[in-house]
FIKOLZA-1660 file (N, C-alpha, C; in steps of 0.1 Angstrom, whole numbers, plus 5000, padded with zeros to 4 digits):
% residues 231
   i   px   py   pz ch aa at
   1 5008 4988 5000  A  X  N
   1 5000 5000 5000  A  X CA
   1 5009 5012 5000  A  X  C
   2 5008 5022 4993  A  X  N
   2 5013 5036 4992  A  X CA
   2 5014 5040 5006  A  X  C
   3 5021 5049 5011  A  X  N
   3 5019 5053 5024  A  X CA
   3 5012 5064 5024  A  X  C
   4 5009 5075 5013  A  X  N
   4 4999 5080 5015  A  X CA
   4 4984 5077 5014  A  X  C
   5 4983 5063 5013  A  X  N
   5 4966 5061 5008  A  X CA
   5 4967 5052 5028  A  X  C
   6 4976 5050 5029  A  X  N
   6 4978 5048 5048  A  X CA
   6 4972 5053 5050  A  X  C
   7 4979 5064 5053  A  X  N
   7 4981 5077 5061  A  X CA
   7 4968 5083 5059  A  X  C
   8 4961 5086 5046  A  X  N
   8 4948 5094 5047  A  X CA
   8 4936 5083 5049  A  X  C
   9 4938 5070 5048  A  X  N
   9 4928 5059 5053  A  X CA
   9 4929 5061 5064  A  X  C
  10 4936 5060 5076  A  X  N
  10 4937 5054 5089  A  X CA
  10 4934 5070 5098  A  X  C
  11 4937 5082 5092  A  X  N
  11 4945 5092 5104  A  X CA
  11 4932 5096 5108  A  X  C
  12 4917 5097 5105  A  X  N
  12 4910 5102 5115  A  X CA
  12 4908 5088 5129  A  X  C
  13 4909 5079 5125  A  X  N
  13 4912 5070 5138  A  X CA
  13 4917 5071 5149  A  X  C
  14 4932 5085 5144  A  X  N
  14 4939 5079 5151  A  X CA
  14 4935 5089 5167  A  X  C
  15 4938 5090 5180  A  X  N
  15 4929 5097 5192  A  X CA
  15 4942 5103 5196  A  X  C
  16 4937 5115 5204  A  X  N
  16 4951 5123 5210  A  X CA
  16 4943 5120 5226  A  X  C
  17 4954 5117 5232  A  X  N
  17 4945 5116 5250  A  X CA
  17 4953 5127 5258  A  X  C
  18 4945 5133 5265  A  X  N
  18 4949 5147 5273  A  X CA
  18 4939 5143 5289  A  X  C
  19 4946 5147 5295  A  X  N
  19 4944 5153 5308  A  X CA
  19 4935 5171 5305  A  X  C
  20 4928 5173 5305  A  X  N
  20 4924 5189 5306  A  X CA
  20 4916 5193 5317  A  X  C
  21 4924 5199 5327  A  X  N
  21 4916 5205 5336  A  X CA
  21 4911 5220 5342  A  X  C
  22 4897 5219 5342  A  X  N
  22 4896 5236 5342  A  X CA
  22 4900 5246 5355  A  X  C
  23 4903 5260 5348  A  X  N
  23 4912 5262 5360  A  X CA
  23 4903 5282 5358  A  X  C
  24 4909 5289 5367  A  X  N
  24 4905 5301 5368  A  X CA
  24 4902 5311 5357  A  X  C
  25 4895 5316 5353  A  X  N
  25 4889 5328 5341  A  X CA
  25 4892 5316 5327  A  X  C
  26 4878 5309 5329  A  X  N
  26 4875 5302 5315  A  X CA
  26 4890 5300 5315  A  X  C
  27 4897 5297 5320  A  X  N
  27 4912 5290 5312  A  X CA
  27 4912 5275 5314  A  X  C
  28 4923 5264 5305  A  X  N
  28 4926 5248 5309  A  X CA
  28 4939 5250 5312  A  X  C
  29 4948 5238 5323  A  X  N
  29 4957 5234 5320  A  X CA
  29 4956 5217 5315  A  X  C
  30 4964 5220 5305  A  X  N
  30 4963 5208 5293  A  X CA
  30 4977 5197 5296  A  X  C
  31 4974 5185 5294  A  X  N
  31 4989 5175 5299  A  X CA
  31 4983 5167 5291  A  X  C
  32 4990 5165 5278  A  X  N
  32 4987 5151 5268  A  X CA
  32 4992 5143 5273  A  X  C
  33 4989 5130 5271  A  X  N
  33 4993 5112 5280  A  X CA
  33 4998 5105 5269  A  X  C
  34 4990 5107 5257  A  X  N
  34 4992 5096 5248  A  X CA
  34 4981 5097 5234  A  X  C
  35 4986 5085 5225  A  X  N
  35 4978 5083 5215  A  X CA
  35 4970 5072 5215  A  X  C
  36 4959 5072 5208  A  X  N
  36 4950 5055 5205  A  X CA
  36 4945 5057 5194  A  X  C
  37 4941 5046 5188  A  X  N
  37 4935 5043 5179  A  X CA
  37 4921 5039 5179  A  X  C
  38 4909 5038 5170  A  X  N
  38 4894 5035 5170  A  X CA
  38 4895 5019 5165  A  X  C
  39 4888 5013 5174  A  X  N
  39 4885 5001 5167  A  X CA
  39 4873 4994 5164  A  X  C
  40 4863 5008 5169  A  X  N
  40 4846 5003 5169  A  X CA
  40 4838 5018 5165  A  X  C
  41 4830 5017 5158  A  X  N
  41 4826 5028 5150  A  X CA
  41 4816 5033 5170  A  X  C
  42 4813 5025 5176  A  X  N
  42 4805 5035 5185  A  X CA
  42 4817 5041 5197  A  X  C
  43 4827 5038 5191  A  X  N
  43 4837 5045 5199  A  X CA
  43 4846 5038 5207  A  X  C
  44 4851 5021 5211  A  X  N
  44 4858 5020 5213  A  X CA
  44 4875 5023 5208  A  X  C
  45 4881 5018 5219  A  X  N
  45 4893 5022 5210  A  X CA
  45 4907 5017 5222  A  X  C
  46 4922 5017 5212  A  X  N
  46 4930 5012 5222  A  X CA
  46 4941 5023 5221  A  X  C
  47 4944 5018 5234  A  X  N
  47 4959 5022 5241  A  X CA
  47 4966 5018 5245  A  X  C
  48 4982 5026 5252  A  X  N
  48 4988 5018 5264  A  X CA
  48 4985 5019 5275  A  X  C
  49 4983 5008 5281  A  X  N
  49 4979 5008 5304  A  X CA
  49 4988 5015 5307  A  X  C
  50 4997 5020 5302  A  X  N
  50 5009 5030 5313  A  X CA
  50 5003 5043 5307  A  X  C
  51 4997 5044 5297  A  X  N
  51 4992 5057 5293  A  X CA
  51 4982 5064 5304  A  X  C
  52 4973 5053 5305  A  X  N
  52 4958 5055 5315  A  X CA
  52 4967 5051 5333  A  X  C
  53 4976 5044 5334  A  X  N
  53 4985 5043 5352  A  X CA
  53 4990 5052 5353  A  X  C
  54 4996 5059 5346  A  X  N
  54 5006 5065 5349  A  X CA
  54 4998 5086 5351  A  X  C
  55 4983 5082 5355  A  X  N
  55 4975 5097 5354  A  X CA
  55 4976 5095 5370  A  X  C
  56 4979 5103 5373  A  X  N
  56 4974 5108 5394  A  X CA
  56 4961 5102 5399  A  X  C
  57 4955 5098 5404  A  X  N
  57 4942 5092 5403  A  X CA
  57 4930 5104 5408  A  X  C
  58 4936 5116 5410  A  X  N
  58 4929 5129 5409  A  X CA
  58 4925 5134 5400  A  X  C
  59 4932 5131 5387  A  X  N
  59 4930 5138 5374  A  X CA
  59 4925 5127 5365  A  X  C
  60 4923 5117 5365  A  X  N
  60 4915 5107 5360  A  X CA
  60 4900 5111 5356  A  X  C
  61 4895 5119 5363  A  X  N
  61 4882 5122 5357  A  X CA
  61 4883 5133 5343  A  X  C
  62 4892 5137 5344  A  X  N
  62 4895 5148 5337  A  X CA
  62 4905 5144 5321  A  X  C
  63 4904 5135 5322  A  X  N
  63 4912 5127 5310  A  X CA
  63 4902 5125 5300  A  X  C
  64 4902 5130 5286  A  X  N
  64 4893 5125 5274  A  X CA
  64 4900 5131 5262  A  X  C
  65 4894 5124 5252  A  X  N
  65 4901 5120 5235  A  X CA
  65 4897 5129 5227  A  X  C
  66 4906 5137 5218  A  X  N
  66 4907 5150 5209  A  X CA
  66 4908 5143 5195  A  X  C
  67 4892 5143 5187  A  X  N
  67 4894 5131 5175  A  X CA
  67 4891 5144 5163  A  X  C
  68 4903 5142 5151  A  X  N
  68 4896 5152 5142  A  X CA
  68 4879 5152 5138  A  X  C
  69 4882 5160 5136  A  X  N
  69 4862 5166 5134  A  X CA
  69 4862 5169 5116  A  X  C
  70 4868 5182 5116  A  X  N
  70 4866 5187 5100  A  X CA
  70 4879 5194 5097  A  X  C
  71 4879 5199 5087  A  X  N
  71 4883 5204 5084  A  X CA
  71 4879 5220 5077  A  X  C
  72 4882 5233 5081  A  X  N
  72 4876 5247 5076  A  X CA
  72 4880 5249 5064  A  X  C
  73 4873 5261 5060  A  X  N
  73 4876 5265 5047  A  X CA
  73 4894 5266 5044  A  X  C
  74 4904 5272 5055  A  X  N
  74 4918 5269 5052  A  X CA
  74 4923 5262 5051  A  X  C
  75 4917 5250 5051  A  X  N
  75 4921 5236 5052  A  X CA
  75 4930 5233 5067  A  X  C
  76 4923 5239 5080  A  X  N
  76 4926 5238 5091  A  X CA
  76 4922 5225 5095  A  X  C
  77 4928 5217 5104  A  X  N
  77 4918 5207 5109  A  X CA
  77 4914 5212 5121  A  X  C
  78 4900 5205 5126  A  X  N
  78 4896 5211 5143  A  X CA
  78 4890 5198 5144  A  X  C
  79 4895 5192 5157  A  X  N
  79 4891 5185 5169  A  X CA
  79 4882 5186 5180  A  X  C
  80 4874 5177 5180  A  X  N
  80 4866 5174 5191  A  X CA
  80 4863 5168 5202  A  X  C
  81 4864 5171 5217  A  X  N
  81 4867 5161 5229  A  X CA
  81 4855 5154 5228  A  X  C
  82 4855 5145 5237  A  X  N
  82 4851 5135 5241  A  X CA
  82 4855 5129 5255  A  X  C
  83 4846 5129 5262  A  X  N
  83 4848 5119 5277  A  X CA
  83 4852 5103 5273  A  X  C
  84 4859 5099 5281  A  X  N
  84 4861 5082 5280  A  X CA
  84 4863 5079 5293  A  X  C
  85 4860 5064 5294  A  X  N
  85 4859 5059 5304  A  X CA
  85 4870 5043 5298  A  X  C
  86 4873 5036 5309  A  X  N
  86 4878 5023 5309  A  X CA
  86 4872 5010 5310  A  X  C
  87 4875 5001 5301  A  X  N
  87 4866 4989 5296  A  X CA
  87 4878 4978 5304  A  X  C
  88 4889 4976 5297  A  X  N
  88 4897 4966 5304  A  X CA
  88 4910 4966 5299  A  X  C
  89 4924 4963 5311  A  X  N
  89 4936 4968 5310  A  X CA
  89 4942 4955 5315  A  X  C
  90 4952 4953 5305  A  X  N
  90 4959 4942 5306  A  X CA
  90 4974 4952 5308  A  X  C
  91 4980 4951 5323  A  X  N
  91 4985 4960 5325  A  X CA
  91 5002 4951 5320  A  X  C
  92 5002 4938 5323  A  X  N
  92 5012 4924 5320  A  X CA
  92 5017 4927 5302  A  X  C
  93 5009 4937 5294  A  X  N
  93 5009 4937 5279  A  X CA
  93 5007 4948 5277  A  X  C
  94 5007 4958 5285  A  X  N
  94 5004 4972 5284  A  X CA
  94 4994 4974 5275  A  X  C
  95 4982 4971 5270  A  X  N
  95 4973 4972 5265  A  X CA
  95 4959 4976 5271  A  X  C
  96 4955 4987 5269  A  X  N
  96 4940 4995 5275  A  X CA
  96 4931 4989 5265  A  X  C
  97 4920 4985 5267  A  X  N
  97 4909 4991 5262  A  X CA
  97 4898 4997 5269  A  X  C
  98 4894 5010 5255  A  X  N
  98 4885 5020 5265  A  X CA
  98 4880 5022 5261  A  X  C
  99 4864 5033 5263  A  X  N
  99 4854 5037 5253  A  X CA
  99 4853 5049 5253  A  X  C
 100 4849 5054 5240  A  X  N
 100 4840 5068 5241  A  X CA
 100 4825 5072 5250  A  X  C
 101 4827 5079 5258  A  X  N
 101 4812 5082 5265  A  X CA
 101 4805 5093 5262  A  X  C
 102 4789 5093 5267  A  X  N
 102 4780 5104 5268  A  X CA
 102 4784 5109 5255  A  X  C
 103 4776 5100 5242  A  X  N
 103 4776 5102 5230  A  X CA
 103 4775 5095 5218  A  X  C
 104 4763 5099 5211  A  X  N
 104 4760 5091 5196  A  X CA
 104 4766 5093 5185  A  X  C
 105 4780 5104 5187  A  X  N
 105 4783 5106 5173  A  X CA
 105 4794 5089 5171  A  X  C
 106 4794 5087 5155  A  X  N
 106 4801 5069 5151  A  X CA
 106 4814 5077 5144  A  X  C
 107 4823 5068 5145  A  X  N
 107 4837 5072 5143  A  X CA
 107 4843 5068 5133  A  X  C
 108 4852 5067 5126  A  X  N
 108 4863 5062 5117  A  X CA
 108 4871 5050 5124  A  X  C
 109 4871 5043 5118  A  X  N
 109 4880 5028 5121  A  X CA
 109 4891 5020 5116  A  X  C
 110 4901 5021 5122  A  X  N
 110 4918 5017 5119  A  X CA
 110 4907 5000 5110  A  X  C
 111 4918 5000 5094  A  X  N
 111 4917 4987 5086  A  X CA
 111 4921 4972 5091  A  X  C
 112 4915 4967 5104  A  X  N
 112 4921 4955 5110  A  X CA
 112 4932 4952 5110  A  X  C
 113 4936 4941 5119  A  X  N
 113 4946 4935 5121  A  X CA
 113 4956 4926 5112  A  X  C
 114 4967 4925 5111  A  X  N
 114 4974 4914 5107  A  X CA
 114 4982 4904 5117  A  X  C
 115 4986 4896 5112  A  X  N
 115 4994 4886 5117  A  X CA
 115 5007 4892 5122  A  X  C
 116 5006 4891 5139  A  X  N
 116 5021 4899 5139  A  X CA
 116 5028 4889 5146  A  X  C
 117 5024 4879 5144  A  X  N
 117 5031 4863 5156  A  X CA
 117 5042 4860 5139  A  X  C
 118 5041 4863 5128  A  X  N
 118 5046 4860 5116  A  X CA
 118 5057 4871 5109  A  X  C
 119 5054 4881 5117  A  X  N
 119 5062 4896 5117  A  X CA
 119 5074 4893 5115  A  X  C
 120 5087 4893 5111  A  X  N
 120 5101 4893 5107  A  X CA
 120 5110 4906 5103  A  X  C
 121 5122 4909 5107  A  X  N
 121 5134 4916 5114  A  X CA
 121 5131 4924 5095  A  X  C
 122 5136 4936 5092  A  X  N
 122 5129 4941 5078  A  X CA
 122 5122 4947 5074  A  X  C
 123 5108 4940 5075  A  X  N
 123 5099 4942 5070  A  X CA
 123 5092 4963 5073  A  X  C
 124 5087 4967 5064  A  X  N
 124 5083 4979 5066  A  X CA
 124 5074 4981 5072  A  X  C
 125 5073 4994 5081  A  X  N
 125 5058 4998 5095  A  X CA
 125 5058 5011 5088  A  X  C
 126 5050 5016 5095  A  X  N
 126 5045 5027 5097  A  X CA
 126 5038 5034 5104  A  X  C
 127 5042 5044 5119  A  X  N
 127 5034 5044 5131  A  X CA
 127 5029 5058 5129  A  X  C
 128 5016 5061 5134  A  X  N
 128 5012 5074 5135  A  X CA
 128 5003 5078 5147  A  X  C
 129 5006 5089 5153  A  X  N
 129 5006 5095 5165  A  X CA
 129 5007 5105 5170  A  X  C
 130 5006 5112 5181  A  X  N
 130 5011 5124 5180  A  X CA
 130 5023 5126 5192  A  X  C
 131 5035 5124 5187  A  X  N
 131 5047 5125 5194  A  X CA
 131 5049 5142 5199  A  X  C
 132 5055 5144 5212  A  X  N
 132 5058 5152 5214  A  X CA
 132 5043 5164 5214  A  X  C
 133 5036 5161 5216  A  X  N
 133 5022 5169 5215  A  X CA
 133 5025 5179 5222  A  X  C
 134 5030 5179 5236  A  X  N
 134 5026 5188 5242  A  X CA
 134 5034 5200 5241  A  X  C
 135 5049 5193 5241  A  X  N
 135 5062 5204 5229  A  X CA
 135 5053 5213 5222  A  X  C
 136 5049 5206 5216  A  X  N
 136 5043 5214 5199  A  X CA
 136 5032 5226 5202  A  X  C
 137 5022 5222 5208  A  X  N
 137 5014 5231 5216  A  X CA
 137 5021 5243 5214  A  X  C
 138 5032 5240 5229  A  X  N
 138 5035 5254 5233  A  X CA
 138 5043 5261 5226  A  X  C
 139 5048 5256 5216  A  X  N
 139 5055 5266 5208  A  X CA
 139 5049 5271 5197  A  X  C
 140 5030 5267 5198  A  X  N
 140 5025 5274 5188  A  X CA
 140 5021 5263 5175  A  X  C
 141 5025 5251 5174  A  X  N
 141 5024 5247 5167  A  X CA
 141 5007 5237 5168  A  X  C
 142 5001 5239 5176  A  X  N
 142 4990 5234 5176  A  X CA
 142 4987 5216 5178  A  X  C
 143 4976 5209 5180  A  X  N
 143 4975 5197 5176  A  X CA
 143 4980 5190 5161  A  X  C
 144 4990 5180 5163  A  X  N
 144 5000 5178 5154  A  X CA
 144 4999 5165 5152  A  X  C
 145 4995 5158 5142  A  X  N
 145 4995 5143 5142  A  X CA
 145 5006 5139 5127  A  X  C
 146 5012 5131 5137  A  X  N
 146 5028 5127 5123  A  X CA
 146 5031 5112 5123  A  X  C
 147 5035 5107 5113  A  X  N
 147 5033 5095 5109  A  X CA
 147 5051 5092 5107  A  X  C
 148 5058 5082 5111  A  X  N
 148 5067 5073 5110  A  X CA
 148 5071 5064 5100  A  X  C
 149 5083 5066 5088  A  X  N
 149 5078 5054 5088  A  X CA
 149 5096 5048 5088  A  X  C
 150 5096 5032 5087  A  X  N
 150 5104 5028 5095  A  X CA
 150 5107 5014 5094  A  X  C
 151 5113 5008 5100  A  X  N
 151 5114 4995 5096  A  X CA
 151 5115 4982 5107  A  X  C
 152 5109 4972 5110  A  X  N
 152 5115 4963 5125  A  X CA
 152 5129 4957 5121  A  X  C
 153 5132 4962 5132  A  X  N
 153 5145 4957 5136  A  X CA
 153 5153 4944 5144  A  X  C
 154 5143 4944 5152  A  X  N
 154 5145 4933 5160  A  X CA
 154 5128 4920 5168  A  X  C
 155 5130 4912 5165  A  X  N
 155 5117 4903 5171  A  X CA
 155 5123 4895 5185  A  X  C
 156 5116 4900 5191  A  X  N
 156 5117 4892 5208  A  X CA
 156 5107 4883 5210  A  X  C
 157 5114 4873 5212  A  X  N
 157 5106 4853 5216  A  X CA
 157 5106 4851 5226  A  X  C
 158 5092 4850 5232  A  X  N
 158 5097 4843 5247  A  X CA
 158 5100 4830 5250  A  X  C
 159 5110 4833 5262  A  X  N
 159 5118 4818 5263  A  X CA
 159 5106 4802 5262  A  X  C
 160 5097 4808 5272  A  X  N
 160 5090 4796 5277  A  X CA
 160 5081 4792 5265  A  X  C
 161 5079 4793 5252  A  X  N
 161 5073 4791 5245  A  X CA
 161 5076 4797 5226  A  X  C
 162 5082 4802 5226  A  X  N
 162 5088 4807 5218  A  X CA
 162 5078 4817 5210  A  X  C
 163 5070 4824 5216  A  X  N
 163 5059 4833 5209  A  X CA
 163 5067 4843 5213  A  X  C
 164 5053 4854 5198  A  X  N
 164 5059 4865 5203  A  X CA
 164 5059 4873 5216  A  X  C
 165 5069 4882 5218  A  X  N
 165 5068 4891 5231  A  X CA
 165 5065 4906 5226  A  X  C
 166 5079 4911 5220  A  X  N
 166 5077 4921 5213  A  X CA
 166 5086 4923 5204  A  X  C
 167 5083 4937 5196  A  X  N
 167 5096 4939 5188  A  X CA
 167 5100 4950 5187  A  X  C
 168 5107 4954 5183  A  X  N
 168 5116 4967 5180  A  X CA
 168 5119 4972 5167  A  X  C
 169 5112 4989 5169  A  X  N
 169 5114 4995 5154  A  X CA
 169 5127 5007 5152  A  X  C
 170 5132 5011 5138  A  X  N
 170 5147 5014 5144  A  X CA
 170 5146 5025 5141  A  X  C
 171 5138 5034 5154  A  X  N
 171 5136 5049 5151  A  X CA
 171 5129 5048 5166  A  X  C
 172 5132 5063 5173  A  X  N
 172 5130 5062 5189  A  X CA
 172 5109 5062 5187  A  X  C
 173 5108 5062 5197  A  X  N
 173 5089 5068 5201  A  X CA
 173 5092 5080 5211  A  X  C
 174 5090 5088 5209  A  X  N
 174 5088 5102 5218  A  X CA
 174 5075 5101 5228  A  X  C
 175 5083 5107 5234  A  X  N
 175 5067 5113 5247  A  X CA
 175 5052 5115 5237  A  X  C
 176 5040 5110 5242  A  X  N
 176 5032 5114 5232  A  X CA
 176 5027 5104 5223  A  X  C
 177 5038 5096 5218  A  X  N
 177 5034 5083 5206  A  X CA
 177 5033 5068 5215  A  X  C
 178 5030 5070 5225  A  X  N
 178 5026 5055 5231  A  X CA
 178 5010 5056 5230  A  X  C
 179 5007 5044 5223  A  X  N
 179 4995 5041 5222  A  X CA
 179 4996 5040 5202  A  X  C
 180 5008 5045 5196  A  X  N
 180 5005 5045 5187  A  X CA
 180 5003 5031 5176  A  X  C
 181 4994 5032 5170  A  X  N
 181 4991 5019 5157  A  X CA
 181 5004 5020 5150  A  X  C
 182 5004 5004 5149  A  X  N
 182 5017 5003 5141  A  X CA
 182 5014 4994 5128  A  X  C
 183 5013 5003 5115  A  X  N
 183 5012 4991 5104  A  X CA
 183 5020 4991 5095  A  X  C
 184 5020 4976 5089  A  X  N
 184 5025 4968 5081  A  X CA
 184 5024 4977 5066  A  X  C
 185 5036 4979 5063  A  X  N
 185 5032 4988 5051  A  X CA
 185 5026 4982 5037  A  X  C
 186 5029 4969 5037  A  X  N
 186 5024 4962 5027  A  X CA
 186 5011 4958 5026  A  X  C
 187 5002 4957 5039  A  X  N
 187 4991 4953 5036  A  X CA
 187 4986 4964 5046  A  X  C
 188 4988 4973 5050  A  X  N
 188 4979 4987 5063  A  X CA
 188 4971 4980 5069  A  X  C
 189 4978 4967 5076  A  X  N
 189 4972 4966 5087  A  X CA
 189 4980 4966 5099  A  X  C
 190 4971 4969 5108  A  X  N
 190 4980 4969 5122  A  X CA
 190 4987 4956 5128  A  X  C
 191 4997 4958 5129  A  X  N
 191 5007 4948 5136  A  X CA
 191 5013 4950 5150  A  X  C
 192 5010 4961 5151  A  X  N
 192 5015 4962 5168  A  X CA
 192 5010 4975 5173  A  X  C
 193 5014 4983 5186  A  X  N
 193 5014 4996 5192  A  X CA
 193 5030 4997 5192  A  X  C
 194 5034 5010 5192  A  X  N
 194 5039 5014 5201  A  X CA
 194 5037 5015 5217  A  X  C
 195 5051 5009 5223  A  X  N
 195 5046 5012 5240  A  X CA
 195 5060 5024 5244  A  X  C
 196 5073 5022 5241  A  X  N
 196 5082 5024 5249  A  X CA
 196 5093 5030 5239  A  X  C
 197 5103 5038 5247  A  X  N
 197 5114 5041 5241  A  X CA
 197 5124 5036 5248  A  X  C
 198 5136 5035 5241  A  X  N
 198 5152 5031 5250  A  X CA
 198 5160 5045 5246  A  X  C
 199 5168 5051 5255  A  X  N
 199 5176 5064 5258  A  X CA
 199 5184 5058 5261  A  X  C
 200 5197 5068 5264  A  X  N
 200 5207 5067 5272  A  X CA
 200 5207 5082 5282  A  X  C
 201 5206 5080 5291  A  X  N
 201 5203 5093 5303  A  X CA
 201 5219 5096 5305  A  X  C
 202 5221 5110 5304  A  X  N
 202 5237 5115 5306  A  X CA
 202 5237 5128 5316  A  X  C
 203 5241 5125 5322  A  X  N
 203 5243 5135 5337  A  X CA
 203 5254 5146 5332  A  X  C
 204 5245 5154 5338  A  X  N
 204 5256 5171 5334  A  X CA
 204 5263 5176 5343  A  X  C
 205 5274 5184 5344  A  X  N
 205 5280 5188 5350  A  X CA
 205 5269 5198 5360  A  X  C
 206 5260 5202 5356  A  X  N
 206 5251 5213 5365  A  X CA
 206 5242 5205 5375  A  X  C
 207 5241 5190 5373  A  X  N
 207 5235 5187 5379  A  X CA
 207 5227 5180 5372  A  X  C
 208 5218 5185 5358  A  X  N
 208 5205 5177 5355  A  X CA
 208 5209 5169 5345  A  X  C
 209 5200 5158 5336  A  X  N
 209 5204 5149 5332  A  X CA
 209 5198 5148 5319  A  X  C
 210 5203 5147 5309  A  X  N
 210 5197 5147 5294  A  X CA
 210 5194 5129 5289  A  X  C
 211 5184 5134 5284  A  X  N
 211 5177 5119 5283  A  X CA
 211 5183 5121 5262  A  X  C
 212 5187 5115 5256  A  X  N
 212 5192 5108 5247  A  X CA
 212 5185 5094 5241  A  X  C
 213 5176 5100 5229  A  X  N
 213 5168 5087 5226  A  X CA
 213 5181 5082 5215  A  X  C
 214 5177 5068 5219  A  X  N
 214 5180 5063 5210  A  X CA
 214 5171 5058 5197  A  X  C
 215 5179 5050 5184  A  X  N
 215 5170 5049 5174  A  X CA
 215 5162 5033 5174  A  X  C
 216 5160 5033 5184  A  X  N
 216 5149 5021 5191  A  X CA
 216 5139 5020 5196  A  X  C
 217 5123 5017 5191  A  X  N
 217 5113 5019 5201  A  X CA
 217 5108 5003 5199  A  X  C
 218 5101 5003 5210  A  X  N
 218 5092 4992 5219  A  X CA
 218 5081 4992 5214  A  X  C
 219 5077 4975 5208  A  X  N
 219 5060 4975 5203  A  X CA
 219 5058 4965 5209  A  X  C
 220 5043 4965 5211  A  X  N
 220 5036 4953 5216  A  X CA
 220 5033 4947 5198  A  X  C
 221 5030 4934 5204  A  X  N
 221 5024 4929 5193  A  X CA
 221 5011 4929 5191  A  X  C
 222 5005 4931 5180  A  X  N
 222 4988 4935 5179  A  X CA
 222 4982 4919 5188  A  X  C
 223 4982 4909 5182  A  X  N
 223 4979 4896 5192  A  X CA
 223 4975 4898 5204  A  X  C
 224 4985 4909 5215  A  X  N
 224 4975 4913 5226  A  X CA
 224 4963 4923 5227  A  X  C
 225 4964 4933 5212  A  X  N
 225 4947 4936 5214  A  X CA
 225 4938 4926 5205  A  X  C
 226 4942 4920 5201  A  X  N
 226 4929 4912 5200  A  X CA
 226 4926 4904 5208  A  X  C
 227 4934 4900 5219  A  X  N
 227 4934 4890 5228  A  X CA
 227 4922 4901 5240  A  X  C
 228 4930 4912 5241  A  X  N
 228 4915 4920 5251  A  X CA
 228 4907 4927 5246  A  X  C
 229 4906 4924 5231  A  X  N
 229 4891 4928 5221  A  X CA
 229 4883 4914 5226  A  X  C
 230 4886 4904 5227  A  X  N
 230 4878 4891 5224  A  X CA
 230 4876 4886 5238  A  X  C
 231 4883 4886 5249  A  X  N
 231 4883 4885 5261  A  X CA
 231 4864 4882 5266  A  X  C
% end
């Protein structure tokens, strides 16, 4: 598949997750968590568990999904929240599943799954997400959704059975792109999330410590959302 007939099939699927909590003279303070994807036109949809753990359990009520809407005459895009709530978290696979609430509007839906227990070290991905969201914000650059593309690098087997665990693609995941869909560029289907990045953390002479991505990120294999789609 072209990466642009991907890219404009899949990207209103794809969900930006924020924290937004209201604060003094009509103002928010805003803290994006992560990305997901739609997997059910009445609004379900997935994530990572460390995306939805890793929120204070004070601001949990205040967490919901920024999905494109339309686009205006400048060919701007604009986004629309949504409340969500949690269906079920396989925290062992870092995989959420969650819903859209208090609402009949029907959504856009990532092109199914592929076989990712058959995935091999090569082959071409393509993740999309919104990395670095909250960077971008404040420098003006607004809600930013960017696509990867890339290649697996490495497949991890687990010992006790020789399935998959996960694998690794050879380009970092920024703050922001966990939760991201990961597909197969030959057939746009999803084969995994993004969960994780590997750095090297380097301590400064001042004291603070510079995090250094490396060109490695961490996927689950799609097999565990289907595993807590079917559950």
């Amino acid at each position: 598949m072209k990466t642009t007939e991907l890219i404009k099939k899949n990207k209103k699927a794809i969900i930006l997750l924020a924290v937004t909590i209201p604060a003094e003279n009509n103002q928010q303070s805003i803290s994006i968590r992560g990305t997901g994807f739609m997997i059910s036109s009445d609004g379900k949809f997935i994530t990572n568990a460390h995306v939805y753990n890793e929120i204070p359990e004070n601001e949990k009520m205040f967490l919901n999904a920024k999905i494109m809407d339309k686009d205006d005459e400048k060919g701007i895009t604009h986004y629309k929240d949504y409340k969500v709530r949690v269906i079920k978290i396989d925290n062992e696979n870092d995989i959420a599943l969650m819903q859209i609430s208090e609402t009949d509007d029907k959504f856009e839906i990532i092109d199914g799954f592929g076989d990712s227990e058959n995935i091999v070290e090569g082959e071409e991905v393509i993740f999309m997400g919104y990395p670095l969201a909250t960077e971008l914000i404040s420098i003006g650059f607004g809600i930013t959704l960017s696509a990867n593309a890339c290649m697996i690098s490495s497949v991890k087997k687990r010992g006790s059975d020789g399935s998959l665990h996960f694998f690794m693609i050879d380009t970092h995941v920024n703050n922001g792109s966990s939760g991201s869909p990961v597909f197969l560029k030959d057939s746009g289907k999803i084969i995994g999330i993004a969960s994780g990045k590997i750095s090297q953390r380097i301590p400064m002479p001042d004291g603070k410590i510079i995090d250094i991505p490396a060109n490695m990120g961490i996927c689950r294999p799609s097999k565990y959302i289907e595993e807590i789609i079917n559950k």
